[in-house]
Each structure stands twice: as structure tokens, then as C-alpha cells.
C-alpha positions as CSV (number, residue, x, y, z in Angstrom):
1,X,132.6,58.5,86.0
2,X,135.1,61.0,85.5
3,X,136.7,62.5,82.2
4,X,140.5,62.6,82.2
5,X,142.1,65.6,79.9
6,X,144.4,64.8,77.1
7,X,147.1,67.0,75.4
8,X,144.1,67.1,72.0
9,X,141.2,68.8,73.9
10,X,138.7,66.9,71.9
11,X,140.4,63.3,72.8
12,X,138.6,62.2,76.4
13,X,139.7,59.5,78.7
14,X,136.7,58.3,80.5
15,X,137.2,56.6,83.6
16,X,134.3,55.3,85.8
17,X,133.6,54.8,89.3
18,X,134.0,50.9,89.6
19,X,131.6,49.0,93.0
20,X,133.7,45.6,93.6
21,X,133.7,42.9,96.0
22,X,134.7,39.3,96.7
23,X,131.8,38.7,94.0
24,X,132.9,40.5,91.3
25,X,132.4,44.4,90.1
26,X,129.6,46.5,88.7
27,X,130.1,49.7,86.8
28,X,127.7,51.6,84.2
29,X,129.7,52.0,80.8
30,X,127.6,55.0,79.8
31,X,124.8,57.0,81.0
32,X,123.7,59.6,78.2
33,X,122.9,62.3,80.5
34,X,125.9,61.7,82.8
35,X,128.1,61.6,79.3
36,X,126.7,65.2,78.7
37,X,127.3,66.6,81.8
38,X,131.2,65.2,81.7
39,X,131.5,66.2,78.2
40,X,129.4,68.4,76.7
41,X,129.2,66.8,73.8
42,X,125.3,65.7,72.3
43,X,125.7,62.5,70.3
44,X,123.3,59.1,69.7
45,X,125.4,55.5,69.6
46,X,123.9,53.7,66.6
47,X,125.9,50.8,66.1
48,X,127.9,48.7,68.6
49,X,130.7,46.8,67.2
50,X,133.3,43.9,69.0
51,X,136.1,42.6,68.1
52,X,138.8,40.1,69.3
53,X,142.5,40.3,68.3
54,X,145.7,38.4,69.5
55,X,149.1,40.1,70.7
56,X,151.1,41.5,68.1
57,X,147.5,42.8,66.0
58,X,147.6,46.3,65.0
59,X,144.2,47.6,63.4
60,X,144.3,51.4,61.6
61,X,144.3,54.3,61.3
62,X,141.0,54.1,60.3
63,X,138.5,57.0,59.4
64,X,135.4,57.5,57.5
65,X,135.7,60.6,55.3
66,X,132.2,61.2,55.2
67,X,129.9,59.9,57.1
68,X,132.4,60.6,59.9
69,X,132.6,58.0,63.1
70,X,132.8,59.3,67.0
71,X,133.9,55.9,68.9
72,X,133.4,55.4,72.3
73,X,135.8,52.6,72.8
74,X,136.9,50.4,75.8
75,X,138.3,46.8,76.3
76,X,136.5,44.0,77.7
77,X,139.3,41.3,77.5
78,X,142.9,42.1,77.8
79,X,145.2,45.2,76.4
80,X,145.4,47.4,74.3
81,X,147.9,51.3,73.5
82,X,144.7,53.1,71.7
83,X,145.8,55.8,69.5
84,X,144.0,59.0,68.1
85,X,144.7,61.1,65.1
86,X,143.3,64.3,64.7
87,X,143.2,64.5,60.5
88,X,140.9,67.9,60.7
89,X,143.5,70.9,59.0
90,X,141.6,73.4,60.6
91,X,142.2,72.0,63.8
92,X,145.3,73.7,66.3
93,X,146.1,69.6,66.9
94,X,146.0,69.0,63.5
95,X,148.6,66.0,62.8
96,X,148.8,65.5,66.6
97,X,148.2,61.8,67.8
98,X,147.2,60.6,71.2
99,X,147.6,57.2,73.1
100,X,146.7,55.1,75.7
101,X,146.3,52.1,77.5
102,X,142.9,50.4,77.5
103,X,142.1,47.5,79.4
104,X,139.9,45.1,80.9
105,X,141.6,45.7,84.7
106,X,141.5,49.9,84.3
107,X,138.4,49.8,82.5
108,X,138.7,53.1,80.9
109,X,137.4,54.4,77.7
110,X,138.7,56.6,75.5
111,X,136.8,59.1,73.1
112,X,137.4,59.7,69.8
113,X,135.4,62.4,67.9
114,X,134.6,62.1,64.1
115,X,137.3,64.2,62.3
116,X,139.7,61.5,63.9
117,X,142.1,58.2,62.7
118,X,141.9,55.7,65.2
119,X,143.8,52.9,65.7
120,X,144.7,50.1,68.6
121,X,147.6,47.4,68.8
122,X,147.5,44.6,71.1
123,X,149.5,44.3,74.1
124,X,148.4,41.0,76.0
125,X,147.9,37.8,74.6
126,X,144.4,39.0,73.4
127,X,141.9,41.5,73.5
128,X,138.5,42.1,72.9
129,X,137.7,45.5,72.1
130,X,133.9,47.7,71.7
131,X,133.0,50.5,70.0
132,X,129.8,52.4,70.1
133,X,129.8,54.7,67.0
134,X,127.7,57.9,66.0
135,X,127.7,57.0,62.3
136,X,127.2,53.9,60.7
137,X,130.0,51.5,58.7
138,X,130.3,53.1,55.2
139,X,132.6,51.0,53.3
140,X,132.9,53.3,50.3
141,X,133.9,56.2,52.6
142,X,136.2,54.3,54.6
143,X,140.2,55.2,54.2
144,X,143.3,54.2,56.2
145,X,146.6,55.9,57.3
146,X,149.2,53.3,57.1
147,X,150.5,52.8,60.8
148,X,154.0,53.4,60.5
149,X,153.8,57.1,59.1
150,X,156.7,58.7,59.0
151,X,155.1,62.0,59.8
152,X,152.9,61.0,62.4
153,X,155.5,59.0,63.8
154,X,152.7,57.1,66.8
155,X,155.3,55.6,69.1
156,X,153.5,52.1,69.1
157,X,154.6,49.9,72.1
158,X,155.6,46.6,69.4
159,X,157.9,43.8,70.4
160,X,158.0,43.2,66.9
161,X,156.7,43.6,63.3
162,X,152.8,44.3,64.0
163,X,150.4,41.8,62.6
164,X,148.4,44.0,60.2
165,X,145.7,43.5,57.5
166,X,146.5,43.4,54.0
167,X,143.8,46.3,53.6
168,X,145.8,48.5,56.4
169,X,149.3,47.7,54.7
170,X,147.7,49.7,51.7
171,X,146.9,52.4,53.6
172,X,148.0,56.0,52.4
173,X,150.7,58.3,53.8
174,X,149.4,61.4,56.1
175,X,150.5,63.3,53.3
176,X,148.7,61.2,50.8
177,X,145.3,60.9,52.7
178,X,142.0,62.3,52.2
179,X,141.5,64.8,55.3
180,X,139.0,66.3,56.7
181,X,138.9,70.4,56.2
């Protein structure tokens, strides 16, 4: 496996070293020692989560304000541009947003550190997308960014109008947010 840099230090893409043949492929999704030595960053998973969207779903920005979530996230089934926020003032990226494609064929995952909005949209006809978290869910500390903000302004690869969850429509402006210090 190998990290890839992005412009937000903290933001990894991890891509690993893939064994294929006529048969099929075998690759190891995370080794906590190798993660370590790649990253330098000490964390335990301690819950797995999966979903399955169609084309045209956007999900985010989502963050927990405390009780903050790193998410190691990849895609199992089909596409999907992964974006990172960076909602820590203290930060030099503060504001800053990051995206990528994630997908079944490149097989890369992306990092996103608590202090961080996340958010995905889906690109193929559907996806199905893990994430291994450091926290667990806490709904009452949960808050959302609404997609489209103006200041942010996350170039989202959309054909059209994203599909998006009455709960993530309601979510508050980048200026309006509860952010980390």
C-alpha cells in the first residue's frame, strides 16, 4: 500500500498493492501496523458502516461535533467524487475541501481525520460505499453543511440536481455551522 499526498496534509489517499489474475484479485484493505508506518497516525476502527446509493445520490457534509469521526472510506461497488472539508479554524486549510474519485476498479481509499465534513456523490449507476470510523454514531452530536455552499463552493461532478436527504437539505451554511476550534 502506498499513501498518495493531497493539497490538506491531513487528507490521505491510500492506494494498495492489488495481486490479480484470470481468477480474480486479492488485496489487504488495512493492516494496522502497515497504516502506522504509511501514516503515522495511531487510531482503533470501532464501527464499520455500508451503504448503497444510486447515481445522482449526494450524502453530506457530515461531521460529528463531538465525539469527532476519522473515516477510512473506500468503495466496493461502483463510483464515487469523495469530498473532505477541513471545519478545524485553527487549521492553515481551514475552509479548504478535497476530492476524489473512489471506486470499485481503482480501489483506493481516502482518509478523513476527525475535525473534517465529509461527503460523497454518486457517479455510476450505483455504489456501495464502507467506512471504518474511530468514534461511534452520535446522533445528538451529528451536524451537516449543506452541499451547495456558497463559500465552500465543492465542484461536485452532477449531471443534474443531486438526490439529497431531506435531513442534508436542512443543513447549515459554512458560516452558520458549528466548527471545530
Amino acid at each position: 500500500m502506498q499513501t498518495i499526498t493531497t493539497p490538506i496534509p491531513d487528507v490521505l489517499v491510500l492506494e494498495p498493492k492489488v495481486f490479480g489474475d484470470d481468477r480474480g484479485f486479492f488485496f489487504e484493505s488495512f493492516n494496522e501496523r502497515r497504516w502506522r508506518e504509511l501514516t503515522g497516525v495511531d487510531i482503533t476502527f470501532v464501527q464499520h458502516n455500508h451503504s448503497r446509493s444510486t447515481r445522482g445520490v449526494l450524502r453530506g457534509l457530515h461531521y460529528q461535533i463531538q465525539q469527532p469521526q476519522g473515516k477510512l472510506v473506500r468503495v466496493v461497488v461502483g463510483e464515487v467524487f469523495d469530498v473532505a472539508v477541513d471545519i478545524r479554524r485553527s487549521s492553515p486549510s481551514f475552509g479548504k475541501w478535497f476530492g476524489t474519485t473512489l471506486s470499485a476498479e481503482n480501489k483506493r481509499q481516502m482518509w478523513v481525520p476527525p475535525g473534517f465534513a465529509h461527503g460523497f456523490c454518486v457517479t455510476s449507476d450505483s455504489a456501495e460505499f464502507l467506512y471504518l470510523t474511530t468514534e461511534y454514531y452520535a446522533p445528538e452530536h451529528e451536524r451537516c453543511i449543506v452541499w451547495n455552499d456558497p463559500d465552500l463552493a465543492i465542484l461536485w461532478p452532477l449531471e443534474q440536481e443531486p438526490n439529497v436527504s431531506v435531513k442534508d437539505r436542512q443543513g447549515l451554511t459554512f458560516r452558520d455551522a458549528d466548527l471545530f476550534s
